[in-house]
N, C-alpha and C positions, 0 to 999 in steps of 0.2 A: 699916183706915184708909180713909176717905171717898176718893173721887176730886177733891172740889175739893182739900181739903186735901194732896194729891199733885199734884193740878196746881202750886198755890203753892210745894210743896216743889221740885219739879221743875226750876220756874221760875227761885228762887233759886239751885238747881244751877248751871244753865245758865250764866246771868249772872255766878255767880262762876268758873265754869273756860273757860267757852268765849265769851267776849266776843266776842274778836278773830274766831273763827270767824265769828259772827253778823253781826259789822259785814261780813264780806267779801262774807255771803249778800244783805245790804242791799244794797250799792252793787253789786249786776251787774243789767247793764242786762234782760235779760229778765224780765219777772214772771211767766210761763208755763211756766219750767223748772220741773221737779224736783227739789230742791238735797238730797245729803244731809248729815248734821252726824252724825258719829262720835263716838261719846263711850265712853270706857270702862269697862267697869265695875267696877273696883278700885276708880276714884277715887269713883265712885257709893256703891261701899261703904263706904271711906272719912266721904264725907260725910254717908251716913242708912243705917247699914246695917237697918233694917227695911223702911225703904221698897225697898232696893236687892232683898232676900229676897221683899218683894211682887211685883215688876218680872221678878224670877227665875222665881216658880212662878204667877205669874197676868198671863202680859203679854197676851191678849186683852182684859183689862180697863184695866191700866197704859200698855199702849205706845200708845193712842191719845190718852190724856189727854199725855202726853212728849210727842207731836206739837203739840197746843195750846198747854200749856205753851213749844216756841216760837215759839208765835206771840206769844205773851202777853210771853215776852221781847222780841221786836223793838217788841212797841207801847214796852216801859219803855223799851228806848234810844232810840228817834223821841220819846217824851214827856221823855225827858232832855236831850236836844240831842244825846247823841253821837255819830251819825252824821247829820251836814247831810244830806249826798247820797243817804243810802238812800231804800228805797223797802219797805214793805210786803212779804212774800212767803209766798203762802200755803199753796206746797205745800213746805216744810221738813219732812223725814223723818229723826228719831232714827234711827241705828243702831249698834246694841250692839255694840259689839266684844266678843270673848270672853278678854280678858285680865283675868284676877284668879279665872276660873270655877274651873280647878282647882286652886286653890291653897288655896280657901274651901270653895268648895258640892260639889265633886266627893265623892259616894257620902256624903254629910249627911244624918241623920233632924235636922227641923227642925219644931215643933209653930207650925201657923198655922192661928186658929182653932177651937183644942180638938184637930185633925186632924194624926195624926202625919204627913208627907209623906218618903218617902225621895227624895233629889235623883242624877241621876247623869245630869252633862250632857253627857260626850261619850262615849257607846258605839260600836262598831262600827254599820255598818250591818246588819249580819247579825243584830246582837242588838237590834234596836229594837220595842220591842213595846208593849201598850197602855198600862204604866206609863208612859212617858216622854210622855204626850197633853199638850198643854195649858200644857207647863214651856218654857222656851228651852233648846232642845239646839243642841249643833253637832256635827255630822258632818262626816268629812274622806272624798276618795275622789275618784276621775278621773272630768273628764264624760266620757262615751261617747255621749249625741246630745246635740244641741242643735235647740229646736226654731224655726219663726218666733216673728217677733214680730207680735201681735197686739194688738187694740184693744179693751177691753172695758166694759162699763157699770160703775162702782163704783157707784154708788148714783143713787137714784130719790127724786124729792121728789113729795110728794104730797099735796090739799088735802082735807080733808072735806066734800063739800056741803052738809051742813047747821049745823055750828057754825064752818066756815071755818080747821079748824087745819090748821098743814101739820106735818109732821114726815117725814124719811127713812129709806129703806129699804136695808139694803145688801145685795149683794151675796152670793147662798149656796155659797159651792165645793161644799159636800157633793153640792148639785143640779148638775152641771152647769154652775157656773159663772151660775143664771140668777138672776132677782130676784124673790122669791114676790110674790104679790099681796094685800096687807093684807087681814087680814078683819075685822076692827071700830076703830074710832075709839077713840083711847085718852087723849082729851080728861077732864081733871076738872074744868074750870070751864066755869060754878059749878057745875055736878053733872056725873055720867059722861054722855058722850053716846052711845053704843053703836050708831053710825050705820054703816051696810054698803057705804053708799054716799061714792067718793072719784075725783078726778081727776087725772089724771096733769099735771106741770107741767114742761112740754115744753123750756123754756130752763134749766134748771136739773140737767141730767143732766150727772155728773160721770161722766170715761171715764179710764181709766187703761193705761196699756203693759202687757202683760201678754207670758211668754212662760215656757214650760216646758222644760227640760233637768231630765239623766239621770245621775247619778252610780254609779259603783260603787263597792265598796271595794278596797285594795290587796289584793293576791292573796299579797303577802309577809304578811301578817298570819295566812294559812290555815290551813291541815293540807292532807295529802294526801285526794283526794275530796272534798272540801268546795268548793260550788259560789261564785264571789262572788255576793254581793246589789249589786242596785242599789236604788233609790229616786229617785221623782221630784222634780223640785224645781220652786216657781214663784214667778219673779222679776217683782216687779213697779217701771215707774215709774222710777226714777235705775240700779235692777239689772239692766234690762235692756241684753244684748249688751255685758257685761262680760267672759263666759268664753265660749270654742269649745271644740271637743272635743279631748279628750286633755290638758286642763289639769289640774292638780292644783288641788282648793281645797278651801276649809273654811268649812261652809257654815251659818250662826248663824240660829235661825228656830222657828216652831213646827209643832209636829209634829200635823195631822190628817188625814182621812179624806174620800174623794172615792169618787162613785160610779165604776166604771169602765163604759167608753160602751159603749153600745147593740148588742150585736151578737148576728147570728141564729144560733138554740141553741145561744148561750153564755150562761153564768150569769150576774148582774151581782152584783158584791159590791162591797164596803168596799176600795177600796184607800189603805193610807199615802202620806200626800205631803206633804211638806216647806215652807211657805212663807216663804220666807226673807224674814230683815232683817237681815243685813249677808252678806258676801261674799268673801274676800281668798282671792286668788290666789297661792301659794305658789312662786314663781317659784326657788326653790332644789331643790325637788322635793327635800326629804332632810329626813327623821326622826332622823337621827345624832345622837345629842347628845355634845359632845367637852367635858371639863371643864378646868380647866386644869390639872389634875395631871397630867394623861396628855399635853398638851405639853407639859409641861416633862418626863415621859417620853422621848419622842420626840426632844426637845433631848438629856437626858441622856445618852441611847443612842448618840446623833451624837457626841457629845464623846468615849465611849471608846472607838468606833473611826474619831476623827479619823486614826489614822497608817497603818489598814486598812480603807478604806472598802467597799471590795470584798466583804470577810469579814462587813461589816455589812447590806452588799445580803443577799448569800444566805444571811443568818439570816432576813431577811424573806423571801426566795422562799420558802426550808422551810417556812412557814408555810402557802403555797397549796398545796391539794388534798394535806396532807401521810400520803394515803393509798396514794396512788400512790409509787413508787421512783424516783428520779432523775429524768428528763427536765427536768432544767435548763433546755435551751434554750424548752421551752415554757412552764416557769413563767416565766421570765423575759418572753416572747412577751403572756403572759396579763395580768400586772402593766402591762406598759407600755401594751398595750389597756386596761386599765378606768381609768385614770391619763390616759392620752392630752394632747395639747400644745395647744397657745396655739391659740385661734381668730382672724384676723387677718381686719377687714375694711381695705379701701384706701378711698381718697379719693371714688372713685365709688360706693360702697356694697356692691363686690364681697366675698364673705363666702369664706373659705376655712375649712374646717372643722378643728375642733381633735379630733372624735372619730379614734378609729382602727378599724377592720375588721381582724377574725383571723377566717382559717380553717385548719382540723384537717382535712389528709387523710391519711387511711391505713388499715390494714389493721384488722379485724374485732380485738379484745381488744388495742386499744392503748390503754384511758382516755381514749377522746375526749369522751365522755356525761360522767364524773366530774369531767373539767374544765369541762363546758358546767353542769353543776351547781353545784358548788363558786364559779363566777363568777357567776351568780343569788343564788348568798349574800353575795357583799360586794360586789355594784352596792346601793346605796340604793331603786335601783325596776328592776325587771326582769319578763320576760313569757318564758317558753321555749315553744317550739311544734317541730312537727316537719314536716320537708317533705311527708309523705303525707298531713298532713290539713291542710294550707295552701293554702287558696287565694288567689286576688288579693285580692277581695274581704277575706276575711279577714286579710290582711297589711297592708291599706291602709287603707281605707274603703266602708261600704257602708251603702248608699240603702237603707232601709227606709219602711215607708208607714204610718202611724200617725193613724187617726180621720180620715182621707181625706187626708191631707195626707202628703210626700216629708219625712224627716229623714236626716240623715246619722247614721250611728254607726260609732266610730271600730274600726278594729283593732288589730294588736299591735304593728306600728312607731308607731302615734300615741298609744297606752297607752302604751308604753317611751320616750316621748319623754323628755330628759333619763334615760335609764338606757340599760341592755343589754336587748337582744334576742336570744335564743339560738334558733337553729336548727337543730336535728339533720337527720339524714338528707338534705342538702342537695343531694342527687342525686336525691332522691325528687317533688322539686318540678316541676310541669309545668313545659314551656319557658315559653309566656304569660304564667306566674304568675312563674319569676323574676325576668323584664324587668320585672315593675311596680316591683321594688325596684331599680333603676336610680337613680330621681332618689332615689330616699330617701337612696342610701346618700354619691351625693357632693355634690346639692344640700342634701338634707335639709331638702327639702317633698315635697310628694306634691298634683297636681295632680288635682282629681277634677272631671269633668264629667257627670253623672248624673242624669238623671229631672229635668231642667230646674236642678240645682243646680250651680254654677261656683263653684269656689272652691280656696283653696290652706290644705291644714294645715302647720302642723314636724312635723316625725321627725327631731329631733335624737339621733338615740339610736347607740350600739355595734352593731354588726351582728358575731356570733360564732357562725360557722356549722364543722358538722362532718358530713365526708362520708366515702364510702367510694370508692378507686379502682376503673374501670369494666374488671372484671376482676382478672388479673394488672398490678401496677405494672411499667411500662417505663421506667425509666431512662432512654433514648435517645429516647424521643419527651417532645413539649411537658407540661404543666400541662391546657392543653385538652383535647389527647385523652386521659390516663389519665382526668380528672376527668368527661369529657363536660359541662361548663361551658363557656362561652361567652368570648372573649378577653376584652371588655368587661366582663365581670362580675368577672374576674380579676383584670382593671387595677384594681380599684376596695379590693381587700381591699390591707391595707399589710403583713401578714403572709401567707404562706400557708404551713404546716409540713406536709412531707410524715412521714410513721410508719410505717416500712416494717419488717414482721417480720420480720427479718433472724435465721440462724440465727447463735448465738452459746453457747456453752457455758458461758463465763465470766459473761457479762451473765444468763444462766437461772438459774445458781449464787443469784447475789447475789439477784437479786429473789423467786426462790422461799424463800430463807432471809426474807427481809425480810417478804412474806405469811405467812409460818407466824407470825414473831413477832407481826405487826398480830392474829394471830386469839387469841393468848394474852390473857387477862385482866392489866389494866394493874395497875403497883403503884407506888406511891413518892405524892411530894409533887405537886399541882395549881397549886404558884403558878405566876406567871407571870414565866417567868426570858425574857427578851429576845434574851439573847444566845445562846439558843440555839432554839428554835422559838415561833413570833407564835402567838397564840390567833386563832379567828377575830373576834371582836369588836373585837380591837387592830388586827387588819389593816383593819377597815372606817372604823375610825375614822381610819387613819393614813393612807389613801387619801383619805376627804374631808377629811383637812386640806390633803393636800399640793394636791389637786386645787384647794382656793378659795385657798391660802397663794401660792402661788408663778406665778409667771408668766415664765418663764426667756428669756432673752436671748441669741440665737447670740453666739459671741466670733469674730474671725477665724482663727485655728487651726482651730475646727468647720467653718466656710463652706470653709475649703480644702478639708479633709477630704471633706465629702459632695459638692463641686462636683468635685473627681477623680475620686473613686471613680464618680459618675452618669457623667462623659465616660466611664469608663472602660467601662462598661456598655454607652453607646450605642454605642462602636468596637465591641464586639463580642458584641451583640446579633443574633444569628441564631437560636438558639433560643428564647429567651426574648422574643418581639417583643410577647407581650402583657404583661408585666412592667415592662421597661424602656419607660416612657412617661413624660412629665413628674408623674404622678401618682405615680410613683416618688421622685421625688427631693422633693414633698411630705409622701411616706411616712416620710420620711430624718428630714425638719425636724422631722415630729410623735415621730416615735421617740425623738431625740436631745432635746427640750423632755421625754416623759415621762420618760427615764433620771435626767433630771438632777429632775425633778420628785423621783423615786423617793429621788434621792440628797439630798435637802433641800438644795437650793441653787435659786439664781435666775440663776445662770449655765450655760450650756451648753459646757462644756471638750471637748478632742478626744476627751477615754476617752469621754464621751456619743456622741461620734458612732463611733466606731469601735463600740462596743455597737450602734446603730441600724444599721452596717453587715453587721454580725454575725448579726444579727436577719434581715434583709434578706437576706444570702447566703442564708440558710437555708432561702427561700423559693428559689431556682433549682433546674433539674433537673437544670444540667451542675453538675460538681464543682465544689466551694466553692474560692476564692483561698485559704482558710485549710483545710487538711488535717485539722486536727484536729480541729474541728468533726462532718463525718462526719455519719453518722445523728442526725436531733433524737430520736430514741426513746432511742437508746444513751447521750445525755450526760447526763454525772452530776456531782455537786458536788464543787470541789477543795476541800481543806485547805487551801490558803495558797492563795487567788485571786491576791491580790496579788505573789506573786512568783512563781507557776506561768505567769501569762498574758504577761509581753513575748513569749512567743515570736509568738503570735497580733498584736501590736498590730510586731511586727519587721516580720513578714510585709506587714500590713497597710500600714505607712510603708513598707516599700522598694513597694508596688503602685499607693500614691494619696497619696502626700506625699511621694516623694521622696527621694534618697539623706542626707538631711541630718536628716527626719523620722524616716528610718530608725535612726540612729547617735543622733540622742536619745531614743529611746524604748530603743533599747539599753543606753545609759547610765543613763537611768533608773532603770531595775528593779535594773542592777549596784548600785546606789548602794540599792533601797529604796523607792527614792522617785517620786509619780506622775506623767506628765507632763502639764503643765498648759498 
């Protein structure tokens, strides 16, 4: 197909889907911006699907004509009448959005022009290779630097001295970004003039915003050993300084080739580089896709243990890390971390965070790695690292210097933003280096001033760290000093589980039977029965629903609850003084918002908060208000939650609600029934 002929088609497009866009780009008052016009491409297909297939595999030749073409729109509606007030505007940029690609072209043999073409428009980064040159692909994957923005020549007009033509020159990426210098006159009338000589037409240079960022790919997509790729990206013109680092996007564009710059005995080759037209920022950060069979799953499952909610909980906790034996209280600990409660800003803009922090301390072979794994698989985006090869820099952000100029690139709390971060060996981290994760983990920015750059990222992310105690564990002394942690770093985690090897003969019994069975080869049926162990693909999905579905509500029975139980800590708080601080009793709120998340509901009832206190006990080092809690390694799951635990919630109302709390949670459970 001709290029006028596309232009006109184009044209018509335009006109008939995106009018109203156009008239808006008319009537703003600047004529000097950049405007872009998003169009989709289903609907493109839709309306010419050849032309749409051209657009597809040949858009250096198509998407500049799409450009004209609106302009050619805007002249039909000014010569129509319908827009009075507009005005001209010449720098209007098409950009494609990538909806309709996989559904059509993705992995298509498609014959254009005799030539068969294989189509495959969104591959990893890792697998992008010479095939895909020339076609629109989109790539998805976190920026990791972002670079300035700069100003650069797009194109050169230039006059022939001897027949007087002028025609432009653009711009070459391949070279450096610079603009060759014509070598013959490409004039035919009335005959070739093949003149060498031409002059440069100095008011007529057209300049464009230009700026280069860095993407990599998800590291969830890997294998073990397998390095991420990144790839460059370059944004021009309305795309610049749309994303910072550590965003997630997906990035629509064509795929060529750039020298890489000039450096002494280094090679210079061909490197891949992405130059984008269109852009979208994926502010959910989650690939999950949830159908609606699987909530109405999730509904159904609630409904048969409407009368035993309990026994429905920890059919899901079974689910986590269900390779390890018992420890209840940590799966429970772990669920309500990647779950986490309501983010709350006030009226001044003050932001209280809805993530939660868990940390794992305890003795050498207590599953602490298993669980820091196992949670890297059902967060949506996660980063694990470990404290002996972490540094600030690395955890944070770090200034690198690229072709003379300072960029930032990001680390593993601004990659983990919106997911978990897991950190093993959390004793292994120099002092220096753990204070930098200070603001991250209760502002959740990270403040970097470096090689002349000032600026604030997010690190909204989980922080789930696991450490060994410094020594022998002491009972009798704080958190601080077995951990060799710092009060303030402590203050900050809303969990802390200690895991103490405790010799036990009965608990060895069970769990060495339990191992020997896990290493037998399995037998029986693969479906997926609910009611009694979660798959891991059902947990991930039923964690991002609950997490975007529910947004839970304290009731006044809850506020009673955790504002007792918190006085009750501050009265007597001697041991624990890095614990019990007000970040405590927002520990409370977050826990008691995720239980009830957990529990599919949008309210927050006393059992949520008596849980979140439960959770909480378990972090102190004097003896728990509840006895039988005991060691977080040794507890293991009951048969009837629901009428095993008044004794725990007995306990709990006669110590922080009172002799009245106390006699109806007693009557409760006589009876069956929960109290609400």
């Amino acid at each position: 197909m001709d290029t006028a002929v596309a232009k006109d088609q184009f044209t018509t497009f335009l006109l008939k889907h995106h009018d109203k866009e156009l008239k808006s780009i008319m009537c703003s008052t600047d004529p000097r911006i950049h405007y872009p016009l998003v169009v989709q491409y289903i609907y493109l297909l839709e309306f010419h699907q050849p032309l749409a297939e051209l657009l597809f595999f040949q858009p250096n030749v198509y998407l500049p004509s799409f450009d004209e073409a609106a302009t050619l729109a805007q002249q039909v509606i000014l010569g129509s009448g319908g827009c009075k007030n507009g005005t001209l505007k010449e720098f209007v940029h098409v950009r494609i959005s990538p909806l309709g690609f996989p559904a059509y072209i993705y992995k298509l043999v498609i014959c254009i022009r005799g030539n068969w073409m294989w189509a495959e428009n969104c591959p990893n980064i890792g697998k992008v290779r010479v095939k895909h040159r020339g076609v629109l692909l989109t790539l998805k994957g976190t920026v990791i630097r972002s670079g300035a923005i700069k100003m650069i020549e797009g194109e050169k007009e230039y006059e022939c001295r001897k027949c007087k033509n002028r025609f432009k020159v653009n711009v070459d990426l391949e070279n450096i970004n610079s603009t060759p210098k014509p070598t013959i006159c490409g004039s035919q009338r009335p005959k070739f003039c093949e003149s060498m000589s031409f002059q440069l037409i100095q008011d007529n240079k057209v300049c464009n915003d230009y700026q280069e960022i860095k993407i990599q790919e998800s590291t969830q997509i890997l294998g073990v050993g397998a390095i991420p790729r990144s790839i460059p990206v370059i944004l021009k013109d309305d795309l610049v300084d749309i994303v910072k680092a550590g965003d997630d996007v997906s990035v629509t564009g064509i795929l060529t080739a750039k020298w890489s710059s000039d450096i002494k005995d280094v090679r210079c080759n061909l490197d891949p580089v992405l130059v984008a037209n269109y852009v979208r920022t994926n502010e959910q950060k989650s690939d999950i896709d949830i159908p609606d069979d699987v909530i109405m799953k999730f509904k159904q499952f609630w409904s048969d243990f409407k009368d035993t909610p309990l026994k429905g909980r920890n059919a899901i906790l079974r689910g986590i890390c269900p390779q390890v034996f018992g420890l209840f209280t940590v799966k429970l600990a772990v669920a309500l971390t990647l779950i986490g409660g309501v983010q709350h800003v006030d009226a001044s803009g003050t932001k209280v965070r809805g993530e939660s922090h868990l940390l794992l301390v305890g003795d050498p072979g207590t599953g602490k790695s298993q669980f820091l794994k196992f949670a890297a698989k059902l967060s949506n985006r996660s980063v694990i690292t470990t404290g002996l090869g972490s540094t600030s820099a690395g955890l944070t952000v770090t200034a690198v210097r690229d072709g003379g100029e300072w960029m930032l690139e990001a680390g593993a709390l601004v990659l983990a933003d919106g997911g978990l971060c897991c950190i093993d060996e959390f004793n292994s981290m120099r002092e220096h280096d753990r204070a930098t994760i200070h603001e991250a983990m209760e502002q959740q920015t990270i403040s970097i001033a470096k090689a002349g750059l000032v600026t604030t990222v997010n690190t909204r992310t989980i922080v789930f760290g696991a450490t060994n105690p410094k020594g022998q564990y002491d009972p009798e002394e704080s958190l601080s000093v077995n951990t060799a942690l710092s009060g303030p770093l402590i203050s900050r985690f809303d969990i802390v589980l200690v895991l103490l090897d405790t010799k036990n003969p009965e608990w060895d019994s069970v769990v060495s039977s339990h191992i020997l069975a896990e290493a037998e080869p399995k037998k029986g049926n693969d479906d997926e029965d609910l009611a009694k162990i979660w798959p891991l693909p059902m947990l991930r999905r039923y964690i991002q629903f609950v997490k975007g579905c529910f947004r839970p509500v304290l009731t006044k029975e809850a506020e009673k609850v955790i504002s007792s139980y918190y006085q009750l800590q501050r009265r007597s708080a001697t041991h624990n003084a890095a614990r019990t601080t007000v970040r405590m009793l927002e520990s409370l709120i977050r826990l008691a918002q995720a239980h009830a998340r957990l529990m599919f509901r949008d309210k927050v009832t006393r059992l949520d908060a008596i849980t979140a206190i439960l959770c909480v006990e378990s972090s102190m080092t004097t003896s728990a208000i509840v006895d039988t809690v005991g060691n977080a390694l040794h507890s293991n799951f009951t048969e009837n939650p629901d009428q095993e635990s008044w004794k725990e919630l007995y306990v709990l109302g006669k110590l922080v609600g009172g002799i009245k709390v106390c006699f109806a949670a007693f009557a409760a459970y006589q009876h069956g029934a929960l109290p609400q």
